[in-house]
C-alpha positions in Angstrom: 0.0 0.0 0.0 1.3 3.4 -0.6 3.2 5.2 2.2 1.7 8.4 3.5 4.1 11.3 3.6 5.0 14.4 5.1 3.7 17.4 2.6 7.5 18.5 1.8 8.7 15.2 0.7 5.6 14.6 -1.5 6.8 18.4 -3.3 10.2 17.0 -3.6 8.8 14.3 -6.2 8.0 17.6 -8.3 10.3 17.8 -11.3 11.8 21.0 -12.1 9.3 23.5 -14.0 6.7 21.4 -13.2 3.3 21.8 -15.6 0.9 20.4 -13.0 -3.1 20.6 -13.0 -5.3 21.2 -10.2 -8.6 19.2 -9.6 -11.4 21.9 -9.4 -14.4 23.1 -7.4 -15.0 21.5 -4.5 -12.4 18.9 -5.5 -9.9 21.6 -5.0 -6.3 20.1 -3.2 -5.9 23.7 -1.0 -3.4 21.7 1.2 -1.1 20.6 -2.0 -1.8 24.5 -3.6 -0.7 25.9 -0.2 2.5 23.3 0.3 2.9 25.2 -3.6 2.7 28.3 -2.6 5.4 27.9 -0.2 7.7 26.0 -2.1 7.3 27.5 -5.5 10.2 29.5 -5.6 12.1 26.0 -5.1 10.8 24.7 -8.2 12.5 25.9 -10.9 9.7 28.0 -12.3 6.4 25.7 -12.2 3.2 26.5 -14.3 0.2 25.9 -12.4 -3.1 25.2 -14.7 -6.3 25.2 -13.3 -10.1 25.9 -13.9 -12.8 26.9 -11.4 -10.6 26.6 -8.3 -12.2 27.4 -5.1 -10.7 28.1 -1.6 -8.0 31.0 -1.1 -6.1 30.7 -3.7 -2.6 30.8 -1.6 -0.6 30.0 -5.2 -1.6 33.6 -6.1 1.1 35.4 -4.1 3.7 33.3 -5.6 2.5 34.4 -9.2 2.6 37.9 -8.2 6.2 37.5 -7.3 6.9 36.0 -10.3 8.1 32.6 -8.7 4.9 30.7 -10.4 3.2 30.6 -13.9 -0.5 30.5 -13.2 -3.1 29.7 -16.2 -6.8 29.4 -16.0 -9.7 28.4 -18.6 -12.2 29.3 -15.8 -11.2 32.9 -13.5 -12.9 33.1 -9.9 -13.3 34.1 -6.9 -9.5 36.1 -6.3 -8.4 34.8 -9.6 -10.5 37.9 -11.3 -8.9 40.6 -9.8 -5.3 38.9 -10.5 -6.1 38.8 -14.2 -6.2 43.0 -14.4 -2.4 43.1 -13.3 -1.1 40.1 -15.3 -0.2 37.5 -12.8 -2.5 35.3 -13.8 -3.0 34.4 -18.2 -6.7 33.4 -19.1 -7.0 30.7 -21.9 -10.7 30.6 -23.8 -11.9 26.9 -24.0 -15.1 25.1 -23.4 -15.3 22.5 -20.9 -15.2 19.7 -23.5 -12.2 20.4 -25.2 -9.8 20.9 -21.8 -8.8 17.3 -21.4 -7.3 18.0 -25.3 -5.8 21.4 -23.7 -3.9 19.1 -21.2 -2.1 17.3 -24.1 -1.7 20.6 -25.4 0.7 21.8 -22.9 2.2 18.6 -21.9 1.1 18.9 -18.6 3.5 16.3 -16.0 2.3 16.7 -12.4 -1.7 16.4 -11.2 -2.9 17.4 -7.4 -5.8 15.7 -6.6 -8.1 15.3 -3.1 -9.1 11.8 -2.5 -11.0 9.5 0.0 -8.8 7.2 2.2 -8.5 4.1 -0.2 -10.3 1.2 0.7 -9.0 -2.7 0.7 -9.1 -2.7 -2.2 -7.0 0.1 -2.8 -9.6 2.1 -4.5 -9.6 5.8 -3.6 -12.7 8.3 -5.0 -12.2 11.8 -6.6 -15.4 12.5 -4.9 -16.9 15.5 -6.3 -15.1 16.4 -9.3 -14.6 14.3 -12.3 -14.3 16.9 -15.0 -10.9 16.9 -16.2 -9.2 15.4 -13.5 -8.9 11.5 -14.3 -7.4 12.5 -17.5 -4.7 14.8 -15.7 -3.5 12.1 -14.0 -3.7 9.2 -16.7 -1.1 11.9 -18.5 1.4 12.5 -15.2 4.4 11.7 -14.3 3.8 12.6 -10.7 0.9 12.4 -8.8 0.0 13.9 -5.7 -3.2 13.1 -3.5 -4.4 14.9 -0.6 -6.6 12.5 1.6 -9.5 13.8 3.2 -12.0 11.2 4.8 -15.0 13.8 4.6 -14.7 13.2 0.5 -17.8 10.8 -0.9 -17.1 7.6 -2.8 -19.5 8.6 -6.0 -19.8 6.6 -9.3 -18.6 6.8 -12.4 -15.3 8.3 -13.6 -13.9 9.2 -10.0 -12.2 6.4 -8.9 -8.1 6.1 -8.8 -6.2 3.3 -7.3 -3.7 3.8 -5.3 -0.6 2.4 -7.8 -2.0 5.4 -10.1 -0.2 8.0 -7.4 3.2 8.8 -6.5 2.4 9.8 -3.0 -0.3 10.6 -0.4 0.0 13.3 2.0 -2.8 14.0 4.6 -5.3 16.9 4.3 -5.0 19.9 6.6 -7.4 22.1 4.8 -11.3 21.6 5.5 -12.9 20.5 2.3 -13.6 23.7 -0.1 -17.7 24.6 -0.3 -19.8 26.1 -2.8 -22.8 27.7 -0.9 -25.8 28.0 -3.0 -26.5 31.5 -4.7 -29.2 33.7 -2.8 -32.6 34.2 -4.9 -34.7 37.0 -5.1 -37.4 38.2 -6.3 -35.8 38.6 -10.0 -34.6 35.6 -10.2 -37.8 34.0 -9.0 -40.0 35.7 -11.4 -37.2 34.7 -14.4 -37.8 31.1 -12.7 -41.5 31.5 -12.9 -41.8 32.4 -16.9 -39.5 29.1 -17.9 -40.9 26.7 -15.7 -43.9 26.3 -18.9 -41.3 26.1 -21.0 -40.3 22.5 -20.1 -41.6 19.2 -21.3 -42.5 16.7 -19.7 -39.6 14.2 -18.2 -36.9 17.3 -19.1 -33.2 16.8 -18.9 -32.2 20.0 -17.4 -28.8 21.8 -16.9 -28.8 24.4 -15.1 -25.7 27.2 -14.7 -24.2 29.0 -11.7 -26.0 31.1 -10.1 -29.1 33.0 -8.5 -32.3 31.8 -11.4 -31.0 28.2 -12.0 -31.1 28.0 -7.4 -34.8 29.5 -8.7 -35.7 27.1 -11.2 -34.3 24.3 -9.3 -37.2 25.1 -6.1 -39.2 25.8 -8.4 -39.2 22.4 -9.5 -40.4 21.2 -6.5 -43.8 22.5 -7.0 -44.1 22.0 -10.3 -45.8 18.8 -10.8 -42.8 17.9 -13.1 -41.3 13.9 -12.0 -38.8 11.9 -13.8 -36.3 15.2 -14.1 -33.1 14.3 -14.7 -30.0 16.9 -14.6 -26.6 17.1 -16.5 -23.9 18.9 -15.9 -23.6 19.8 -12.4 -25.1 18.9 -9.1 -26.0 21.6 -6.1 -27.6 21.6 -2.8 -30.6 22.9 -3.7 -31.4 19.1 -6.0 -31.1 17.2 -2.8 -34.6 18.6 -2.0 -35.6 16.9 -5.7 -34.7 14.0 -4.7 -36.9 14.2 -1.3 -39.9 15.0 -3.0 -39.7 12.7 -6.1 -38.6 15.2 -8.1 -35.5 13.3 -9.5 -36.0 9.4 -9.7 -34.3 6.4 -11.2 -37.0 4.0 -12.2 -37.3 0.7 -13.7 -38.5 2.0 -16.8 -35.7 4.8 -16.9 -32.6 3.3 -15.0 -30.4 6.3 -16.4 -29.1 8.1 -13.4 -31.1 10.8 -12.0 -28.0 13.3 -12.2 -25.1 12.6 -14.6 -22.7 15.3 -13.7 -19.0 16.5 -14.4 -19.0 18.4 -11.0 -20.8 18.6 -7.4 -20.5 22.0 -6.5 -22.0 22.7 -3.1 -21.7 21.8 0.7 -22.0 18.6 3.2 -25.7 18.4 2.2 -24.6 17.5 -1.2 -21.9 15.3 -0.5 -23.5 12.8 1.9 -26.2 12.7 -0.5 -23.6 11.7 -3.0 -22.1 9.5 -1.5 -22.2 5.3 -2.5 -25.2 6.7 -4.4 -25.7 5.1 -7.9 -28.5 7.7 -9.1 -25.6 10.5 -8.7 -22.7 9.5 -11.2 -19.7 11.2 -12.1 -18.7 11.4 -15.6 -15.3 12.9 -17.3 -16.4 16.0 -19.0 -15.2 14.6 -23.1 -18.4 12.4 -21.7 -20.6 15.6 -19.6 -20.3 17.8 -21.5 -20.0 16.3 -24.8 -22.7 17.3 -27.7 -22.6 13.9 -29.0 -23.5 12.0 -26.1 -25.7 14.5 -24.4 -27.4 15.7 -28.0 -28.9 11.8 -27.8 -30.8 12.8 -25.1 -34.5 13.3 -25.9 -35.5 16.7 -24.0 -32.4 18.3 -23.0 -32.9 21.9 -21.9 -29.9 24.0 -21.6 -30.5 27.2 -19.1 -27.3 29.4 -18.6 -27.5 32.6 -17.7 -25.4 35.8 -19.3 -23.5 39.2 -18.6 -25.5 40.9 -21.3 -27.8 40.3 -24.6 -27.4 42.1 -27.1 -30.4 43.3 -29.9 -29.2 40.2 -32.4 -29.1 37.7 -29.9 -25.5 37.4 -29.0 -24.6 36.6 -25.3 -21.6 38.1 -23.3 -21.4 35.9 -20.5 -17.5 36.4 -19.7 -16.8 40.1 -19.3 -18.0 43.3 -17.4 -16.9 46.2 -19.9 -12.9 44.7 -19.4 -13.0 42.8 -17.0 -13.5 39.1 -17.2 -14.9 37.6 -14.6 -15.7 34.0 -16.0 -14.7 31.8 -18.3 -16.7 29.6 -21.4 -17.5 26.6 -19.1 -19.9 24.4 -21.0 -22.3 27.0 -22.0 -21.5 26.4 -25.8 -21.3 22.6 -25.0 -24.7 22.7 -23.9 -26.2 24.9 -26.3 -24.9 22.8 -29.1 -26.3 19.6 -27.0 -29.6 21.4 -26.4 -29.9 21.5 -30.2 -28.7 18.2 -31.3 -31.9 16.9 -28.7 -35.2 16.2 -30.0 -37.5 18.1 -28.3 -34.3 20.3 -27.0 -34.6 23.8 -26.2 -31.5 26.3 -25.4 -32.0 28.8 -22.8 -30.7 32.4 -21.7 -31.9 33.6 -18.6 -31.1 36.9 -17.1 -32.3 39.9 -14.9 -33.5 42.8 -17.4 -31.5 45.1 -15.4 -28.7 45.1 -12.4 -30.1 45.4 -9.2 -30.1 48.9 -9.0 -32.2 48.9 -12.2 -29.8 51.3 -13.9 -27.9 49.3 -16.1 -29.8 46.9 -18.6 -28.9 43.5 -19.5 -30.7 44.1 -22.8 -28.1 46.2 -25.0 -28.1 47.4 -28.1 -24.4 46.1 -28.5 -22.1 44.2 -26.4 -20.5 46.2 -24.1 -17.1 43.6 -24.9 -15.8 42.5 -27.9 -16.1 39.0 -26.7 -19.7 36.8 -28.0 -19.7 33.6 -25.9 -22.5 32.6 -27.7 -23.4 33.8 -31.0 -27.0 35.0 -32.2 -27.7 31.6 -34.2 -27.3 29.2 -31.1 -29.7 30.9 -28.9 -33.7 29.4 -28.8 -34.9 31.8 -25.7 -34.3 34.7 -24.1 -36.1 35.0 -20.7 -36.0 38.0 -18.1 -38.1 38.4 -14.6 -40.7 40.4 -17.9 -41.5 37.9 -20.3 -39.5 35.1 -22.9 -38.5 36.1 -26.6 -38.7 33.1 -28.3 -36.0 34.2 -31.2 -36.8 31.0 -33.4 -37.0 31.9 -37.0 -37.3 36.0 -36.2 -35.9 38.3 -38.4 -33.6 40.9 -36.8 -35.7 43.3 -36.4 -38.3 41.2 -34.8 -36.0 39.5 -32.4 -34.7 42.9 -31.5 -38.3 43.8 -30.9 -38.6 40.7 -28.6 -35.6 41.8 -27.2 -37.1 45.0 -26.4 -40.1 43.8 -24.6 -38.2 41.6 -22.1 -36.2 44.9 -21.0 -36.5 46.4 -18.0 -39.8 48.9 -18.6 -37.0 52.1 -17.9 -34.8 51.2 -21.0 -37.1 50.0 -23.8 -37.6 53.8 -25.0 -34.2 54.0 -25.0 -33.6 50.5 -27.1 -35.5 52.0 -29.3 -34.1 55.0 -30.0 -34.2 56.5 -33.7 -31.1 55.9 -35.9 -30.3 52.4 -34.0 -31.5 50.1 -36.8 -30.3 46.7 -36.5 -27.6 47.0 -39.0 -25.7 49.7 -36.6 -26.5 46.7 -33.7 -23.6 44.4 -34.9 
């Protein structure tokens, strides 16, 4: 059985400029990042790629001194603000294609947080499949944090223990993603694409305040056999309670089919040795292929800003990017490859001051994350623009009555024709 060891020898494995990944979300190694941190400057240089990380980010001080290389597909939380002043590089890719990016940059070094292995040998990933398995099948060295409060899931998340170089023990507390807090705009979004679903939907739902709405909304809805993709959060263990989410005889597909579990303790113990809750590499979650066989999928992501054609910024605020791709284009292209699919945009019609719409006439960045052809609905807390075979006046018109009632005069200003939109 492999040997357990203390956190410094385990960084001496670590071969000189170092490309190593980092398991994300709530998979997230904080005691391996940290024992980086520290060390980095002792490493000849290492390049640290990651994607939605959470935690405190203790590599970032090292970047800023220019003792680390840090690149991310997915900027949160502190990684945001580091982007502005250069010490961290942001690299556009949808979710799908990052096990590709790993071969890309010959990564050589994974971190991972595990479960203790059992007697088998068999340790769990737990939460976060994703990328991860694929990290390691390509390193040289593997490190693995053990934590005993990580689940044993199904699916893609299991490593034995001759697949690592060395074990060290956890001294972090696992990393949580609290639910979003709903409001009234998010619940009234909820409330207009709730009749938009078929019966039996496969649902994925985004990050954020209307997919924690149109998940309890779900609960009332009448709506059984749901099944979600994607991603797993609290707010679905109350799905399962009430019925909501079921394996059945008839339909022994798992209930949720996910890449990540991005919540708290609720979540995980829910997860855990369950067999309607499986874990799947994201070439597999997120891949238009497999989930465009679905019958019924209904992508809902949400967005930065909308603009009069139909694109959707979801990355930047004016310069400032403050997310990454993800697998909104994944899910968009899987949500039309589905018979009977539908491809979603939900957003508040305005901040929450009111003052600034979500509705524009153009971007307000030079970036589209998704382009006007790929989008089926628009919905806002004021109505849904169904944008299917609209001209570009009309779904600029539809545009215009889902904006906040403040900015519609203004949307429709003289001498903004569509053409001047683009």
């Amino acid at each position: 059985m492999l040997r357990t060891l203390p956190i410094e020898a385990a960084m001496d494995l670590l071969p000189p400029g170092a490309r190593i990944v980092a398991a994300p979300g709530c998979g997230t190694p904080e005691t391996l990042l940290t024992a980086l941190a520290d060390r980095a400057d002792l490493l000849g240089s290492p390049t640290l790629y990651s994607g939605l990380q959470l935690g405190t980010y203790p590599f970032l001080a090292a970047a800023a001194e220019g003792h680390l290389r840090h690149v991310t597909w997915h900027p949160y939380g502190p990684a945001r603000k580091a982007l502005a002043p250069g010490q961290v590089e942001y690299v556009p890719a949808r979710a799908s294609a990052v096990p590709g990016l790993l071969d890309t940059w010959r990564t050589d070094a994974a971190f991972v947080r595990v479960s203790p292995p059992d007697r088998h040998g068999y340790c769990s990933l737990g939460p976060s499949a994703s990328y991860v398995r694929h990290a390691v099948r390509r390193a040289s060295v593997v490190l693995a944090e053990v934590d005993p409060l990580v689940p044993r899931t199904t699916g893609d998340s299991m490593l034995h223990v001759s697949q690592l170089d060395a074990l060290v023990d956890a001294t972090t507390p696992p990393c949580t993603f609290p639910s979003a807090v709903r409001d009234e705009q998010s619940d009234r979004v909820a409330a207009h694409i709730l009749p938009l679903l078929p019966d039996r939907p496969v649902l994925q739902l985004g990050i954020g305040s209307v997919p924690e709405s149109v998940t309890a909304a779900l609960g009332d809805s009448g709506l059984r056999g749901v099944r979600i993709v994607g991603m797993a959060n609290d707010a679905m263990v109350d799905l399962f309670d009430r019925g909501v989410l079921s394996v059945t005889d008839l339909d022994p597909a798992p209930a949720v089919l996910a890449a990540e579990l991005m919540g708290t303790r609720l979540l995980m113990e829910r997860a855990h040795d369950n067999p309607a809750i499986v874990l799947r590499e994201s070439t597999v979650s997120h891949s238009p292929r497999s989930l465009g066989s679905l019958d019924r999928l209904v992508s809902i992501n949400g967005a930065v800003e909308v603009d009069l054609l139909g694109q959707v910024n979801s990355e930047m605020v004016g310069p400032r990017q403050i997310s990454g791709v993800g697998g909104s284009m994944d899910f968009v292209e899987s949500g039309f490859a589905s018979v009977g699919g539908l491809t979603v945009v939900a957003v508040a019609a305005a901040g929450p001051d009111g003052r600034h719409s979500r509705i524009v006439r153009r971007l307000g960045a030079d970036v589209v994350t998704l382009p006007r052809h790929t989008v089926d609905v628009v919905v806002t807390e004021y109505g849904v623009a169904d944008l299917r075979g609209l001209s570009e006046p009309e779904r600029a018109e539809a545009l215009v009555e889902i904006a906040h009632p403040d900015h519609r005069a203004a949307l429709r200003e003289p001498g903004h024709t569509h053409k001047e939109i683009a």
